[in-house]
Backbone atoms as SQL, in Angstrom:
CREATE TABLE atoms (id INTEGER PRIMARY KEY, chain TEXT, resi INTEGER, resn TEXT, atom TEXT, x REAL, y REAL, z REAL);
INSERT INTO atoms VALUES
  (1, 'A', 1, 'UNK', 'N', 61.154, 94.911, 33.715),
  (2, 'A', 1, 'UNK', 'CA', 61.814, 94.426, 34.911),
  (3, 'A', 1, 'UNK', 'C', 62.143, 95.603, 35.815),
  (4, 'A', 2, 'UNK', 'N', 62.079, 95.685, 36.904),
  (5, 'A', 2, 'UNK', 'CA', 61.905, 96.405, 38.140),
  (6, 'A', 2, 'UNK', 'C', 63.527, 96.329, 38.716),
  (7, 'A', 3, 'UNK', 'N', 64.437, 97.883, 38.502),
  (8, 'A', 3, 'UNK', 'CA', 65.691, 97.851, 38.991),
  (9, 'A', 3, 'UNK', 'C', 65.320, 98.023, 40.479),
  (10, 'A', 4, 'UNK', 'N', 66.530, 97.370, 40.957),
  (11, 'A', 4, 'UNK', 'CA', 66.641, 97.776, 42.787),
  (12, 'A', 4, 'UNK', 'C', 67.501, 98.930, 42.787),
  (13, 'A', 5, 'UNK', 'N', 66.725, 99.997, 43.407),
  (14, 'A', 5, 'UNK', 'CA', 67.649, 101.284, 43.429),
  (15, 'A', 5, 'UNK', 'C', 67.884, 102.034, 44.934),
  (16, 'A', 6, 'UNK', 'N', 67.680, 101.065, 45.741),
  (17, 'A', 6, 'UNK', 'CA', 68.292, 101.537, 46.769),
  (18, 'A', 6, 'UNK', 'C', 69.289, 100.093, 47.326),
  (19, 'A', 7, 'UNK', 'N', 70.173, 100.561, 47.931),
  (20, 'A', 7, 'UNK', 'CA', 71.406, 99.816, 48.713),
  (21, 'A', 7, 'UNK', 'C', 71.036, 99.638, 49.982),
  (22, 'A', 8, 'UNK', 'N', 70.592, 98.212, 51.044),
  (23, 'A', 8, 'UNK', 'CA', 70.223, 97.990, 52.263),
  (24, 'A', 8, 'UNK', 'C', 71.523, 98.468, 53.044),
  (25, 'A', 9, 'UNK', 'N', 71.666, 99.288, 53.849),
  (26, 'A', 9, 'UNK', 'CA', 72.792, 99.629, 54.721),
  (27, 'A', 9, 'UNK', 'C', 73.133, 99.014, 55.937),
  (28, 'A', 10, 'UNK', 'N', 73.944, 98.199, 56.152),
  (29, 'A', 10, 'UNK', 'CA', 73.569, 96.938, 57.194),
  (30, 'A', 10, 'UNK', 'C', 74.845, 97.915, 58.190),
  (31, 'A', 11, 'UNK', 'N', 74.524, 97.400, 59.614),
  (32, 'A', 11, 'UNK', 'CA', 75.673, 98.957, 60.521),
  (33, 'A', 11, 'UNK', 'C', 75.853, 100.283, 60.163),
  (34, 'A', 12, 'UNK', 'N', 74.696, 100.683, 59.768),
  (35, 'A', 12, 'UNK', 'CA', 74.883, 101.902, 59.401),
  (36, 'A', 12, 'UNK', 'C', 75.384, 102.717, 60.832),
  (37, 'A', 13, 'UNK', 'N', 76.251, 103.734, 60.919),
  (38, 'A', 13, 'UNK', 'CA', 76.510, 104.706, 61.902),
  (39, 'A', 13, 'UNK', 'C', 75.535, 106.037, 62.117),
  (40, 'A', 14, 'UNK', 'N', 74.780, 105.353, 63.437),
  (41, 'A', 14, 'UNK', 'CA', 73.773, 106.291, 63.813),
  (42, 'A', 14, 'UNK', 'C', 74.428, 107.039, 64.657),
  (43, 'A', 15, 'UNK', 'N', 73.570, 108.554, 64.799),
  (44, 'A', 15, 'UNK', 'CA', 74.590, 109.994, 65.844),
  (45, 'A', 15, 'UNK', 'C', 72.985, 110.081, 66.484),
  (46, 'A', 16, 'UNK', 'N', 73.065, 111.253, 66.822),
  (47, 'A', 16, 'UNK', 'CA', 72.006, 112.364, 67.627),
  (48, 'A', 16, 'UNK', 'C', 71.020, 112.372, 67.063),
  (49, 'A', 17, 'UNK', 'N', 71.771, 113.021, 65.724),
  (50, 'A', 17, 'UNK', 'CA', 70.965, 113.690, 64.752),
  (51, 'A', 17, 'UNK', 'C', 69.917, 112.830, 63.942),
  (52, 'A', 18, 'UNK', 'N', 70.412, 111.587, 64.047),
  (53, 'A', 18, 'UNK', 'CA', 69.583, 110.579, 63.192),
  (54, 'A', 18, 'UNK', 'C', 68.314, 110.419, 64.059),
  (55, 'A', 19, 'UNK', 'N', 68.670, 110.246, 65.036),
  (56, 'A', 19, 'UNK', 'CA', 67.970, 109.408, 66.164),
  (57, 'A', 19, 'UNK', 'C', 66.667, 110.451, 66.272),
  (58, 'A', 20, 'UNK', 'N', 67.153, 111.672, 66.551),
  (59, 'A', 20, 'UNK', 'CA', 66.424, 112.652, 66.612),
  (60, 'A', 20, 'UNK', 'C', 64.988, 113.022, 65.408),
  (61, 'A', 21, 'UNK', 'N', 65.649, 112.291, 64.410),
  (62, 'A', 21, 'UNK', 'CA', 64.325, 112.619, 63.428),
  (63, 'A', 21, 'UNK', 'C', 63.115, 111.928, 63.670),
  (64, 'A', 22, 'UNK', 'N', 63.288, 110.777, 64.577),
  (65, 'A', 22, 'UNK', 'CA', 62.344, 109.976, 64.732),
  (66, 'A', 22, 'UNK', 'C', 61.106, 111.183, 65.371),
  (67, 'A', 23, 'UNK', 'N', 61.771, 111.694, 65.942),
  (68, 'A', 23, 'UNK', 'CA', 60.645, 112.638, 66.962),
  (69, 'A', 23, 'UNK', 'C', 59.928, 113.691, 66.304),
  (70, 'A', 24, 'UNK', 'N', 60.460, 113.910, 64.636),
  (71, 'A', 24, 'UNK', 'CA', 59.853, 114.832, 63.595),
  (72, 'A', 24, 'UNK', 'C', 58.949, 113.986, 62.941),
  (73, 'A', 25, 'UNK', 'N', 58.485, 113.108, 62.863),
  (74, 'A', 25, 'UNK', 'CA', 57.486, 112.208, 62.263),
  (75, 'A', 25, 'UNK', 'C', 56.676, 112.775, 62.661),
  (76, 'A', 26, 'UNK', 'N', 55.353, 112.697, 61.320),
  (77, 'A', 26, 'UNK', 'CA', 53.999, 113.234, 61.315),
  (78, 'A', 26, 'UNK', 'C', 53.307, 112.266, 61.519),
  (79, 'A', 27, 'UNK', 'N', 52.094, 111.840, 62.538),
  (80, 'A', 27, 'UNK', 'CA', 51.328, 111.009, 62.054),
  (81, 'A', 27, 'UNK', 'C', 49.928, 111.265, 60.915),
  (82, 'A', 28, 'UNK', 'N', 49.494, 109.990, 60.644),
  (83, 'A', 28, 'UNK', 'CA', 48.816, 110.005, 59.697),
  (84, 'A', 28, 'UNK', 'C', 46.889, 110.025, 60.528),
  (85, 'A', 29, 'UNK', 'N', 46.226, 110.902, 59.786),
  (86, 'A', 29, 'UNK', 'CA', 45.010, 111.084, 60.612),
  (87, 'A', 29, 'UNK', 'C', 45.008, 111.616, 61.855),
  (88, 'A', 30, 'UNK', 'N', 43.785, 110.722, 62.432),
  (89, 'A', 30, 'UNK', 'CA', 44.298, 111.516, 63.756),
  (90, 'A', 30, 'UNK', 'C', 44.924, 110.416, 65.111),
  (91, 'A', 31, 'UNK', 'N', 45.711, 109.796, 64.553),
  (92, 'A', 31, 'UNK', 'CA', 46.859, 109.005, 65.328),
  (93, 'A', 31, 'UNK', 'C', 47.681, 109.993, 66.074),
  (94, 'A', 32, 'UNK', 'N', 48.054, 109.129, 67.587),
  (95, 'A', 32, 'UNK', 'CA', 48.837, 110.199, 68.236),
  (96, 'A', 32, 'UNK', 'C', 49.837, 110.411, 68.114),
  (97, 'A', 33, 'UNK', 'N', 50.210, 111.450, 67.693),
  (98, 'A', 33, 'UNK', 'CA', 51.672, 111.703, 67.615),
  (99, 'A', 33, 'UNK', 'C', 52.812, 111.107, 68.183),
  (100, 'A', 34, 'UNK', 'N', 52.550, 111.120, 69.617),
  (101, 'A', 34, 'UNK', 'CA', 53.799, 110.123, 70.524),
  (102, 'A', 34, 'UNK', 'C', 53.898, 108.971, 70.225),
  (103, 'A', 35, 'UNK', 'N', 52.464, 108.498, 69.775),
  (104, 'A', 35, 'UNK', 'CA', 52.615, 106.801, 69.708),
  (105, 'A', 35, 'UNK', 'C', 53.339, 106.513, 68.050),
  (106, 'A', 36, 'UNK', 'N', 52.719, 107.419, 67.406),
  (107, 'A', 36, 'UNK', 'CA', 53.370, 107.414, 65.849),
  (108, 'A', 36, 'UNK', 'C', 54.985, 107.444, 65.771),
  (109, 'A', 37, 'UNK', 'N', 55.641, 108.061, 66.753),
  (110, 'A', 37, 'UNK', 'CA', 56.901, 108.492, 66.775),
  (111, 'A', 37, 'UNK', 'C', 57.433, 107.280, 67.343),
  (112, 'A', 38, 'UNK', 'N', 56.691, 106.702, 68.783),
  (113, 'A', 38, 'UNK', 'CA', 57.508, 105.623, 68.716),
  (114, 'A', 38, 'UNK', 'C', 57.166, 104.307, 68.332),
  (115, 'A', 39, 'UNK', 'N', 56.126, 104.140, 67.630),
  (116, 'A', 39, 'UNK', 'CA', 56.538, 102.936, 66.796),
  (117, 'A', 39, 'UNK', 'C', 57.143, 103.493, 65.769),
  (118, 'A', 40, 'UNK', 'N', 57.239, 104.149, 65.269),
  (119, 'A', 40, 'UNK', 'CA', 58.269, 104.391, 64.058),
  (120, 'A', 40, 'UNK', 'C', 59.837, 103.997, 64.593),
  (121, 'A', 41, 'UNK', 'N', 59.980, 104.530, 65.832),
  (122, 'A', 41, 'UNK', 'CA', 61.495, 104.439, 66.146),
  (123, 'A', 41, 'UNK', 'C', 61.480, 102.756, 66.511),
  (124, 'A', 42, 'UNK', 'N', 60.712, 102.070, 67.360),
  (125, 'A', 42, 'UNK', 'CA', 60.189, 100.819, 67.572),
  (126, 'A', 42, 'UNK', 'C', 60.599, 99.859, 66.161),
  (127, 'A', 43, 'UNK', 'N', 60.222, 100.247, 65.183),
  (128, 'A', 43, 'UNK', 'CA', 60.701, 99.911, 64.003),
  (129, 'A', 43, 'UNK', 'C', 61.927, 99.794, 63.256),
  (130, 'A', 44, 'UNK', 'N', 61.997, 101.089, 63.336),
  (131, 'A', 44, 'UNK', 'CA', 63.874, 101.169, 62.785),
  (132, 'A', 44, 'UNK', 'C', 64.583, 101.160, 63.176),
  (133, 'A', 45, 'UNK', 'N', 64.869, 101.110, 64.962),
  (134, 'A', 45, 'UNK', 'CA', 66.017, 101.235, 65.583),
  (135, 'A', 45, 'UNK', 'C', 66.603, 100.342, 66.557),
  (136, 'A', 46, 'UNK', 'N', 67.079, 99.394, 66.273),
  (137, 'A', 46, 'UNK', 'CA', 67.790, 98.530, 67.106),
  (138, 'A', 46, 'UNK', 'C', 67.394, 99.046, 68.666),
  (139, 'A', 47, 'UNK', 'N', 67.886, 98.390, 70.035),
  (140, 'A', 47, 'UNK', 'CA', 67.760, 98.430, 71.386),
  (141, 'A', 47, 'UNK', 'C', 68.174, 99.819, 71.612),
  (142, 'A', 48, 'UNK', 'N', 69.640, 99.541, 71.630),
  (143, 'A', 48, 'UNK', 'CA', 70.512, 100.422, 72.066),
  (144, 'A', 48, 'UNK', 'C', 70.080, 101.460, 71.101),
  (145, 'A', 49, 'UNK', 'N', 69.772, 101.858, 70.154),
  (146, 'A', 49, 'UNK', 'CA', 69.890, 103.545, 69.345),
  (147, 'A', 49, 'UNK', 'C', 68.488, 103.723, 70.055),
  (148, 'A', 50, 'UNK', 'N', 67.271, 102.541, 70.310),
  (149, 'A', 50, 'UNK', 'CA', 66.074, 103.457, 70.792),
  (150, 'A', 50, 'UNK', 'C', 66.329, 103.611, 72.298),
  (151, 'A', 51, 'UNK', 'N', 67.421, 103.458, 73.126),
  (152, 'A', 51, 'UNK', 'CA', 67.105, 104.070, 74.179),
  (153, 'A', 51, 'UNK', 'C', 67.421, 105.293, 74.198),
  (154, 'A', 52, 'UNK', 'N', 68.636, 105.841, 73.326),
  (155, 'A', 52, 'UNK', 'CA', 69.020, 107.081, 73.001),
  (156, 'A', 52, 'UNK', 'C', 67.805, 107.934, 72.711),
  (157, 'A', 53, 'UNK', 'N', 66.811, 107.307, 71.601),
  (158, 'A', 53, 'UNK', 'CA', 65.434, 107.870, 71.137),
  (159, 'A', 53, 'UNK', 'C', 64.695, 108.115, 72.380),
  (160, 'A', 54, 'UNK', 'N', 64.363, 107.234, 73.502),
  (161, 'A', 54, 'UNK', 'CA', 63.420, 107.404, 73.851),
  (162, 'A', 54, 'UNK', 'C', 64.134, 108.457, 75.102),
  (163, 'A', 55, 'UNK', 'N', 65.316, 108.720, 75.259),
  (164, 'A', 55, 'UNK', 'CA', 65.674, 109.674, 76.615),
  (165, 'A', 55, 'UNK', 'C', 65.143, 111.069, 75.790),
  (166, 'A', 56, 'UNK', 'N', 65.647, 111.381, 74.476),
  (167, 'A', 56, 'UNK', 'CA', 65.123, 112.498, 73.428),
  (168, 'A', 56, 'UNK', 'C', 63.510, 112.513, 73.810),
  (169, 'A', 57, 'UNK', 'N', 62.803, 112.004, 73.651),
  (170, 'A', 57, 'UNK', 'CA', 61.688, 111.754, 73.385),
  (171, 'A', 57, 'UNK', 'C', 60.755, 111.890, 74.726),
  (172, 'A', 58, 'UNK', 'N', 61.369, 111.320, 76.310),
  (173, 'A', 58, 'UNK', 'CA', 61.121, 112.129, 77.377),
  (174, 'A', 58, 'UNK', 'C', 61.589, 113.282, 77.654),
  (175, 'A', 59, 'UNK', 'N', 62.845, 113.597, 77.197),
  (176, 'A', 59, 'UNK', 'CA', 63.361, 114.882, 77.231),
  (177, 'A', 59, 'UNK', 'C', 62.122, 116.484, 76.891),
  (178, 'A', 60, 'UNK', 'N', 61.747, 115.608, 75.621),
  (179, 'A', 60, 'UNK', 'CA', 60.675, 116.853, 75.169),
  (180, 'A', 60, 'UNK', 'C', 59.146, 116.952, 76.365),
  (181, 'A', 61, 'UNK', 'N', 59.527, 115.565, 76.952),
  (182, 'A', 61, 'UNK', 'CA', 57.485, 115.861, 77.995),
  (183, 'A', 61, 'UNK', 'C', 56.582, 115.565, 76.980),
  (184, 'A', 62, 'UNK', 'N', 57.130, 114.410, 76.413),
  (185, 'A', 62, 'UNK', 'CA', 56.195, 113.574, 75.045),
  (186, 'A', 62, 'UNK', 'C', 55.625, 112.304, 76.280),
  (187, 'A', 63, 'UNK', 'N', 54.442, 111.718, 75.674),
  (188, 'A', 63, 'UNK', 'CA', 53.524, 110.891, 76.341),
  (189, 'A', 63, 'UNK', 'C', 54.003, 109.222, 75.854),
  (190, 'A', 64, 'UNK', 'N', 55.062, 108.663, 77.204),
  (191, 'A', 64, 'UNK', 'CA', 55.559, 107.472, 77.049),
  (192, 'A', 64, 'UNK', 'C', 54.294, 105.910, 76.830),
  (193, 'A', 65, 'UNK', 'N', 53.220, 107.136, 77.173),
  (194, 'A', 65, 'UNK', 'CA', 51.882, 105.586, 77.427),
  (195, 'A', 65, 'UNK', 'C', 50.752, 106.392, 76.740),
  (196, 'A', 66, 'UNK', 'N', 51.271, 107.155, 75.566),
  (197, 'A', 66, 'UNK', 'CA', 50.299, 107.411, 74.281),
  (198, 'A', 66, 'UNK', 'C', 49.178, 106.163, 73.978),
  (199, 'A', 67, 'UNK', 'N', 48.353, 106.248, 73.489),
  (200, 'A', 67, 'UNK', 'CA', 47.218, 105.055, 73.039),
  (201, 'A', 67, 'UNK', 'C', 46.942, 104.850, 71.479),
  (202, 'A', 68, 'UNK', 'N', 47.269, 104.248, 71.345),
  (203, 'A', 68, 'UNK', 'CA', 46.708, 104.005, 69.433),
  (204, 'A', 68, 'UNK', 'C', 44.980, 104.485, 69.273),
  (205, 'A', 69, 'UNK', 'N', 44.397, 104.354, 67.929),
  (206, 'A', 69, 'UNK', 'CA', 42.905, 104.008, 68.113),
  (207, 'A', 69, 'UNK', 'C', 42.101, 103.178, 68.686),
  (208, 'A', 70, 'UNK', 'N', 42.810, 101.939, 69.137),
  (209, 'A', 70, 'UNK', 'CA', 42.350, 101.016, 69.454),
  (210, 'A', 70, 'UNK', 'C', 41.906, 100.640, 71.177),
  (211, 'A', 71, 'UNK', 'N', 42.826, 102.150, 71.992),
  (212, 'A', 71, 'UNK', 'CA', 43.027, 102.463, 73.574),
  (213, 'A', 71, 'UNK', 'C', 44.289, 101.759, 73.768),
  (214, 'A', 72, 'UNK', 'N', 44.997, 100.916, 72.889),
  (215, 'A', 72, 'UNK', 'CA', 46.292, 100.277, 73.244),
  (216, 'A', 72, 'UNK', 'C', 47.516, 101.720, 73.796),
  (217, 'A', 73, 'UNK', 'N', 48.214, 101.138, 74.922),
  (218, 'A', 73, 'UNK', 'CA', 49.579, 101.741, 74.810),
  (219, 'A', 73, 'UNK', 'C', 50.286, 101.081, 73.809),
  (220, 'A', 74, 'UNK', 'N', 51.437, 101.909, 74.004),
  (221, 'A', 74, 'UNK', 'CA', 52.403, 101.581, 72.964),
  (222, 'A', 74, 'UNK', 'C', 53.398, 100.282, 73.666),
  (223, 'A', 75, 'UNK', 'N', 53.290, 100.064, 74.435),
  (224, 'A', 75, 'UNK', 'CA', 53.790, 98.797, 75.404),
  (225, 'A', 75, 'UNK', 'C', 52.726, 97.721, 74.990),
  (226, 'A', 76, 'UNK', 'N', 51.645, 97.566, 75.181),
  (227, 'A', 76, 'UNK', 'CA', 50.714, 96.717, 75.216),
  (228, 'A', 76, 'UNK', 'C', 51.112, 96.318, 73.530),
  (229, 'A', 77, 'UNK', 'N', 50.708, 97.292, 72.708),
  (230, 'A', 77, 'UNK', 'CA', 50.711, 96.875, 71.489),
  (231, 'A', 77, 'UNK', 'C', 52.267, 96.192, 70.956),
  (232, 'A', 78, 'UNK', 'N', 53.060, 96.679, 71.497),
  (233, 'A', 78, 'UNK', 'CA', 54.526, 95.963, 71.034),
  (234, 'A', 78, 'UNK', 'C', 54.507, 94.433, 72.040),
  (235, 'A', 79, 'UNK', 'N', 53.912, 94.456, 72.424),
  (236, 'A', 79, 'UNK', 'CA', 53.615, 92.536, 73.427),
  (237, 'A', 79, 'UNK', 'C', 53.805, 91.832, 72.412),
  (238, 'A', 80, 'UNK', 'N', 54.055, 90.806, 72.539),
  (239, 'A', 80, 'UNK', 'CA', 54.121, 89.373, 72.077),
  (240, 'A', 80, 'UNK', 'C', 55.101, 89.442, 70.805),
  (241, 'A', 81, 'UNK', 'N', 55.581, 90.684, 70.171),
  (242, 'A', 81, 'UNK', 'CA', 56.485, 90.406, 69.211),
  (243, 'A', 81, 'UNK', 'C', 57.718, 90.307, 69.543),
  (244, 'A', 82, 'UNK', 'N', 58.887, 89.439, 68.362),
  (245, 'A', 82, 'UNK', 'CA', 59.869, 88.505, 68.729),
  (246, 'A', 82, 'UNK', 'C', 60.992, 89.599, 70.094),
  (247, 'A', 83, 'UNK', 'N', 61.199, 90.785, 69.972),
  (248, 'A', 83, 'UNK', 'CA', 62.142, 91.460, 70.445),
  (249, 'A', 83, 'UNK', 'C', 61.350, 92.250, 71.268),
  (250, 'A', 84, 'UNK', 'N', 60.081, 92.112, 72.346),
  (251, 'A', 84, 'UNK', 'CA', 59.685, 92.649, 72.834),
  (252, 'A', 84, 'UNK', 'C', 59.989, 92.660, 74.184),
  (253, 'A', 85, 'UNK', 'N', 60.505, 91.827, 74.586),
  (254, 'A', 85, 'UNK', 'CA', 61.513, 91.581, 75.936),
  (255, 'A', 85, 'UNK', 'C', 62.154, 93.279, 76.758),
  (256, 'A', 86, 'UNK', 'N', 63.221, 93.270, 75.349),
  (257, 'A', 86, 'UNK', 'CA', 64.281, 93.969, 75.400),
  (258, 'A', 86, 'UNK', 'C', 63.842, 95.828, 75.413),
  (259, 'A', 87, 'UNK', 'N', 63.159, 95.704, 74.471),
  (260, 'A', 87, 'UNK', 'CA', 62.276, 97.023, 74.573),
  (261, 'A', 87, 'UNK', 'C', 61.092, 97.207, 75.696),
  (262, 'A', 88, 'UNK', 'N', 60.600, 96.451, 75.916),
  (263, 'A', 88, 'UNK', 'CA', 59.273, 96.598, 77.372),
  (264, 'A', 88, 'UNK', 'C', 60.066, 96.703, 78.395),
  (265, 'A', 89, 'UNK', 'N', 61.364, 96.365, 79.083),
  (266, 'A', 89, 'UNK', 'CA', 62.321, 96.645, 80.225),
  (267, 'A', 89, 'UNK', 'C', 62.587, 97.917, 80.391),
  (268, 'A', 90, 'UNK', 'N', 62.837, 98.988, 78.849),
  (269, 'A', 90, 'UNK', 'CA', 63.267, 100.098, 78.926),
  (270, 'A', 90, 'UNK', 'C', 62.330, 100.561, 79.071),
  (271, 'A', 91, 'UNK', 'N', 60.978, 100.578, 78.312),
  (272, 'A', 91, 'UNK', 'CA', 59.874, 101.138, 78.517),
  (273, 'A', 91, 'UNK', 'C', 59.363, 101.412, 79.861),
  (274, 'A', 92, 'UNK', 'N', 58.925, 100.147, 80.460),
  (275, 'A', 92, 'UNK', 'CA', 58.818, 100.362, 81.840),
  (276, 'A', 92, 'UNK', 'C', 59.529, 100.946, 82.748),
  (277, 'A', 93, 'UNK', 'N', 60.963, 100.468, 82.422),
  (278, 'A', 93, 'UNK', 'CA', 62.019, 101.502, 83.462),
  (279, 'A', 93, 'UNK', 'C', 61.853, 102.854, 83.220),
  (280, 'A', 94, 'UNK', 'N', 61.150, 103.337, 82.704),
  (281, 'A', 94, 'UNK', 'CA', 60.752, 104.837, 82.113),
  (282, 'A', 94, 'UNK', 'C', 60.066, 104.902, 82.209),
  (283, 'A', 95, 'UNK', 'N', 58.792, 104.345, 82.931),
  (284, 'A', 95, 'UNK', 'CA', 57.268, 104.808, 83.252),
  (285, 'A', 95, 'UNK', 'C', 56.171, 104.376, 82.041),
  (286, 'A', 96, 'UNK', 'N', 56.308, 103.629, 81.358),
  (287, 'A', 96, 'UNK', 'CA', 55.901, 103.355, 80.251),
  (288, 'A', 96, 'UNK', 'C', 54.507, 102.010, 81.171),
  (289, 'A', 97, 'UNK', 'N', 53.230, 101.880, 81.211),
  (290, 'A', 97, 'UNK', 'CA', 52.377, 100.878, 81.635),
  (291, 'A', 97, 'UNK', 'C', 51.811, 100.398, 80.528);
């Protein structure tokens, strides 16, 4: 039988520093880095902590309309999923096409 050994942290208290690791992510192959970083943050971070991410993340002169393998932006590809509203507003208000 298979113990559960990690604890789901529900409100966890995010800072800077958390937010900030998103932007240390490696991608895998030859995926682009910007786009790797923000779907990763796209993933784990509620609205509000990824806008914090993504001011970090223009801050550095990182590429808001990175392309997957596929030529997708990272806008295009986050379309149609349930919370994509809320994130494509910020995106775009940030130059994101």
């Amino acid at each position: 039988m298979l113990k559960k050994d990690k604890v789901k942290v529900i409100d966890e208290d995010m800072n800077d520093e958390k937010i900030a690791r998103f932007l240390t992510l490696q991608p895998y192959g030859d995926e682009s880095a910007d786009f790797h970083v923000l779907t990763k943050a796209y993933r784990g971070l509620p609205v509000e902590y990824f806008t914090t991410f993504l001011a970090m993340f223009l801050a550095e002169g990182r590429d808001i309309n990175a392309k997957n393998s596929q030529g997708q932006s990272f806008l295009g590809f986050i379309e149609g999923n349930s919370n994509f509203t809320e994130f494509a507003e910020l995106l775009k208000n940030n130059g994101a096409q």
